[in-house]
C-alpha positions as CSV (number, residue, x, y, z in Angstrom):
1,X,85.6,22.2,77.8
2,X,86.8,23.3,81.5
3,X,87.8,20.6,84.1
4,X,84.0,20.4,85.2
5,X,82.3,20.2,82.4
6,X,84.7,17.5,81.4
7,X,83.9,15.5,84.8
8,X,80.3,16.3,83.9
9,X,80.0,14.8,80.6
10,X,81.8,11.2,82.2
11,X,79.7,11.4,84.7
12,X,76.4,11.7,82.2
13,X,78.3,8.6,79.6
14,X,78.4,6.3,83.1
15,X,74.8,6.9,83.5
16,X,74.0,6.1,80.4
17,X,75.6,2.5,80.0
18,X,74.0,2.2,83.8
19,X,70.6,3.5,81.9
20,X,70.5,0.3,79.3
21,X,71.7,-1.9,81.8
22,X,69.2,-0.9,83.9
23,X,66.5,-1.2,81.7
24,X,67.8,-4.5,80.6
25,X,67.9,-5.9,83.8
26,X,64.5,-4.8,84.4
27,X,63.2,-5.7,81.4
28,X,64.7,-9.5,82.5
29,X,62.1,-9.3,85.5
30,X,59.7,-8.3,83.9
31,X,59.7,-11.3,81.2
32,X,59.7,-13.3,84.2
33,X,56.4,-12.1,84.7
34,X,55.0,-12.2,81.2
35,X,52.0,-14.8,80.6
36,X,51.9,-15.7,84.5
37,X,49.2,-15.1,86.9
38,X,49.0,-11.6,89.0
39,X,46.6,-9.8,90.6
40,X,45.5,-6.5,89.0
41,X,44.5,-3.1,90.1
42,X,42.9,-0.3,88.6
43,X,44.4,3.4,89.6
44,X,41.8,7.0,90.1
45,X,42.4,7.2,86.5
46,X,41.4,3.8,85.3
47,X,44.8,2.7,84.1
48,X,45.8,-0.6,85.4
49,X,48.5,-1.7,87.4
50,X,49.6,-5.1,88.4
51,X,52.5,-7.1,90.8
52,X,54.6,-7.0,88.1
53,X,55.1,-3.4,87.6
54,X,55.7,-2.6,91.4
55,X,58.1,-5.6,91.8
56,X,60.1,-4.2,89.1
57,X,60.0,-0.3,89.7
58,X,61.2,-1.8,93.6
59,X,63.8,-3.7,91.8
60,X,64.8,-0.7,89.5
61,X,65.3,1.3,92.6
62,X,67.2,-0.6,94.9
63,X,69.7,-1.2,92.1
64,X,69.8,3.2,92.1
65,X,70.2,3.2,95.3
66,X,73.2,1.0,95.2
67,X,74.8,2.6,91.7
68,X,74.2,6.4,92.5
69,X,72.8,6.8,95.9
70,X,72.5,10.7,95.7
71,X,70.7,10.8,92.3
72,X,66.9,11.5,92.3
73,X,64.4,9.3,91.3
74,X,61.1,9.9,89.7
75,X,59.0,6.5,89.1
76,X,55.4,6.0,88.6
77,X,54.7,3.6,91.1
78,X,56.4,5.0,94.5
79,X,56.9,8.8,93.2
80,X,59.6,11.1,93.5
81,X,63.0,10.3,95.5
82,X,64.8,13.6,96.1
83,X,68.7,13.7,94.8
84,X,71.7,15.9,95.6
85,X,73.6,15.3,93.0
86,X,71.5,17.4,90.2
87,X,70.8,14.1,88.3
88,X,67.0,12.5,88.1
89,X,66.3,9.1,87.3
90,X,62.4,8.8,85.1
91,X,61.3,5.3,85.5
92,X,58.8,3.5,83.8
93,X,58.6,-0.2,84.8
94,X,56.1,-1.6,82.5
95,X,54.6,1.3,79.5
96,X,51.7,-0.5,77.9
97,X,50.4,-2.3,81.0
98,X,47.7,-2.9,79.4
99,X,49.2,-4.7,76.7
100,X,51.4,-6.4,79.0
101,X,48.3,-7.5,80.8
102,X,46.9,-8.8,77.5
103,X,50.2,-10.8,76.9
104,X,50.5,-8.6,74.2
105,X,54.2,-8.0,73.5
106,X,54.0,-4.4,73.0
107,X,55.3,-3.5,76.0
108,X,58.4,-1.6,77.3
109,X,60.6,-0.8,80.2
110,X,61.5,3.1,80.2
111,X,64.7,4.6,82.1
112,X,64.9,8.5,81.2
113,X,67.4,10.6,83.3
114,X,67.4,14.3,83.4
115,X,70.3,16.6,84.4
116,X,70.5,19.8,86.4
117,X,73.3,21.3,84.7
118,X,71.6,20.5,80.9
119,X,71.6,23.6,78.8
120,X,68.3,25.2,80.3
121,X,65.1,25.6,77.3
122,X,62.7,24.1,75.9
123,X,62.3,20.7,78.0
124,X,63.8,21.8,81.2
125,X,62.3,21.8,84.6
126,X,63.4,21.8,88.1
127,X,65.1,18.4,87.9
128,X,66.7,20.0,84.3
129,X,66.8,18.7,81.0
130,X,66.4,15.0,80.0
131,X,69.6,14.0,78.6
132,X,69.7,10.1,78.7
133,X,66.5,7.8,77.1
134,X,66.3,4.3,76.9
135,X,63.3,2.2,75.6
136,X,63.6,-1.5,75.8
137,X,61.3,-4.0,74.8
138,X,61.9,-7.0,76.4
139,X,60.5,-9.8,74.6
140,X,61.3,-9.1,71.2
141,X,65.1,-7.3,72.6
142,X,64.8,-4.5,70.6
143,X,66.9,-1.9,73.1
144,X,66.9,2.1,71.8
145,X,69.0,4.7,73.5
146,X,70.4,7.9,73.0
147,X,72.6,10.4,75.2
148,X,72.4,13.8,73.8
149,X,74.9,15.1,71.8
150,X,75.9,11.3,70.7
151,X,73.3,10.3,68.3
152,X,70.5,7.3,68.7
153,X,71.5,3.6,69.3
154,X,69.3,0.4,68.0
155,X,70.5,-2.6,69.7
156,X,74.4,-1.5,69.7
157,X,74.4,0.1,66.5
158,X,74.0,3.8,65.4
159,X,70.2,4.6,64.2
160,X,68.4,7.2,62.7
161,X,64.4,7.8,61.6
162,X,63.5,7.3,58.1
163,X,63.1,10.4,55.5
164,X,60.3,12.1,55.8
165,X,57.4,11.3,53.4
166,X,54.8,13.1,52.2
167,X,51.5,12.6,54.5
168,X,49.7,10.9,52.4
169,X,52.4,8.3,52.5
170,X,52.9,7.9,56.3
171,X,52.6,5.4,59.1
172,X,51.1,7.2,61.8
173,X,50.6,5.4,64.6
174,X,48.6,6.7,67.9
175,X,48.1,5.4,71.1
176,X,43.9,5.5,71.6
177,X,41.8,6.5,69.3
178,X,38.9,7.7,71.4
179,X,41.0,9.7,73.8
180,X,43.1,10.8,70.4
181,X,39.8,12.3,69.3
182,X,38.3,13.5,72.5
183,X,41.3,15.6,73.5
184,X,43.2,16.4,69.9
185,X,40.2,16.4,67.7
186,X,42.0,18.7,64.5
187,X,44.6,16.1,64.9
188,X,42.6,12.7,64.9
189,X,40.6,14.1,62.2
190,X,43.8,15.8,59.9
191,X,45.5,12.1,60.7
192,X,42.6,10.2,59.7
193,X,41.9,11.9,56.7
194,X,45.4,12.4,55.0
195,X,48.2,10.0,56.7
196,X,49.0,7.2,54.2
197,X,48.2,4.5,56.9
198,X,47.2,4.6,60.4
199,X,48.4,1.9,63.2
200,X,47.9,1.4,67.2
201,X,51.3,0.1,67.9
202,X,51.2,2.6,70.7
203,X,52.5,4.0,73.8
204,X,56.6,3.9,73.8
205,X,56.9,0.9,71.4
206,X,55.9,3.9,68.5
207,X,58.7,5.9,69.9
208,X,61.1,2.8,69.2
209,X,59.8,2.2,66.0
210,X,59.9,5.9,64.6
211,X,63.3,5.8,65.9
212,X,64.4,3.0,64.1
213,X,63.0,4.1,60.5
214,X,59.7,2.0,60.9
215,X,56.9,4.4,61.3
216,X,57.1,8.1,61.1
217,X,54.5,9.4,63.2
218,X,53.5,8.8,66.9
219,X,50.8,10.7,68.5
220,X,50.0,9.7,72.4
221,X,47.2,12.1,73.9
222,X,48.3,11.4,77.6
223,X,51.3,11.1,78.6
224,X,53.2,11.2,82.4
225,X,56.7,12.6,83.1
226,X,58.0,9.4,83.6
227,X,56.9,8.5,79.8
228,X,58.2,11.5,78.3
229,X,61.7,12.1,79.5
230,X,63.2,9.4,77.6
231,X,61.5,10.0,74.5
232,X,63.1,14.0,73.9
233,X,66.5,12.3,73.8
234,X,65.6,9.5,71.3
235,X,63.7,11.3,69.1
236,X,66.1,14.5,68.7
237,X,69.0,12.1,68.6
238,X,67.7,10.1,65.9
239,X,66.7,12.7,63.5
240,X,63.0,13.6,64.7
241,X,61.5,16.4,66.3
242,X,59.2,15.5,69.6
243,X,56.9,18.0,70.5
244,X,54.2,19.3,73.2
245,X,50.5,20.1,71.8
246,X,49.2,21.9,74.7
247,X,51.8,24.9,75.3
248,X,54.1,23.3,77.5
249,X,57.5,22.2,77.4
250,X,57.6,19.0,75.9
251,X,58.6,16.2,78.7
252,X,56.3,18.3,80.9
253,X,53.6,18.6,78.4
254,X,50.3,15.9,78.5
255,X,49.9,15.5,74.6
256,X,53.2,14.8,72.2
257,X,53.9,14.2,68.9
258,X,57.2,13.1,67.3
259,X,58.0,13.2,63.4
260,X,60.7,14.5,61.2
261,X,60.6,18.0,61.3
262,X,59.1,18.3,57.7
263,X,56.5,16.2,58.8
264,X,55.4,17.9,61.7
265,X,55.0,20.8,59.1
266,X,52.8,19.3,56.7
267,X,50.5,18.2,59.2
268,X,50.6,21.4,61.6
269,X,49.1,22.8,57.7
270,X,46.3,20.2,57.4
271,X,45.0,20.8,60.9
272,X,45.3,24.2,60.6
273,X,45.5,25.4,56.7
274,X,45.5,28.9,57.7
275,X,48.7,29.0,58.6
């Protein structure tokens, strides 16, 4: 490793204790919000979005701005903050507003950052490769992480998915059912019909349990940027494989699925047994 690869790889470790902090300290404001009054609005696309959310993407940012003032930022409530650095910040305030605005404690803060100078493949984009993930729930405190090339963290301590079962034997979990059928019909219908048991503990609260050996499939028909780029770097890191189903690369892609790899398999042959 030359001089600058050596300066690059510190500089991508700092971020990544900045990463969980940052989610932490987000996820604290966010708490402060849970089971209060707020107003709620309702995007073009129906999802909801309420105080909470903007207060702490504003929050998430002005602490940026102060850590690493030429990194990019990519959030879903103010958009895309341009860098010079060659690092982008994905943030995710509040995934699973909807529970949140149920007082359902399904709900997570998401940091993802992606690097310009990340080996260039499957995954990459104009802002690079995601390299850093972070998922923290912050009621229950369950905090998973993972920097590539260092393995998955739950809560401090090295993690890693479950073995892979047969199908018929798995928790798959999806995000909704009616958009799971209406947009990945083979899939709803191969999941239905073969996976052992079938959950909605959805949107990035699967992630953190497939990553922590609790579930072993997660399906999520729509998904943003901001969603996606921390979940490449968890998954991978913690023994899975996370995949696009629409052609794309898989942070840029709209539908995902994450399993072990022999999983993936066995239900890639049920939706398709011609293959």
């Amino acid at each position: 490793m030359n001089a600058a690869d050596t300066k690059r790889e510190h500089e991508r470790r700092e971020r990544y204790r900045s990463a969980e902090l940052l989610a932490r300290t987000a996820g604290n404001n966010v708490a402060s919000w849970h089971r209060r009054s707020f107003s709620v609005e309702y995007k073009a696309d129906a999802s909801p979005v309420t105080d909470a959310d903007r207060d702490t993407e504003k929050l998430m940012r002005s602490i940026l701005a102060d850590w690493y003032p030429e990194d990019g930022i990519y959030g879903e409530e103010f958009g895309v903050q341009e860098g010079r650095s060659g690092f982008t910040w994905y943030l995710d305030p509040i995934d699973g507003t909807k529970s949140f605005v149920a007082g359902v404690p399904l709900f997570t803060v998401l940091v993802g950052v992606a690097d310009i100078e990340a080996e260039r493949g499957r995954g990459s984009s104009t802002n690079g490769s995601p390299v850093i993930g972070v998922i923290h729930n912050p009621i229950t405190g369950e905090t998973v992480s993972a920097l590539v090339g260092n393995g998955a963290l739950f809560n401090g301590r090295p993690t890693i998915m479950r073995p892979a079962p047969r199908l018929k034997d798995a928790l798959a979990l999806i995000c909704d059912p009616v958009d799971t059928v209406a947009r990945r019909p083979a899939y709803a219908e191969a999941l239905f019909a073969s996976a052992g048991m079938m959950r909605t503990w959805a949107d990035a609260y699967a992630y953190l349990l497939l990553a922590t050996g609790r579930a072993d499939v997660a399906l999520d028909p729509i998904m943003s940027p901001w969603d996606i780029a921390p979940m490449g770097p968890i998954i991978t890191e913690a023994g899975g494989s996370f995949e696009a189903l629409d052609g794309g690369e898989e942070w840029l892609g709209e539908t995902c699925i994450a399993a072990r790899p022999e999983l993936l398999e066995e239900l890639r042959a049920a939706v398709d047994p011609s293959k």
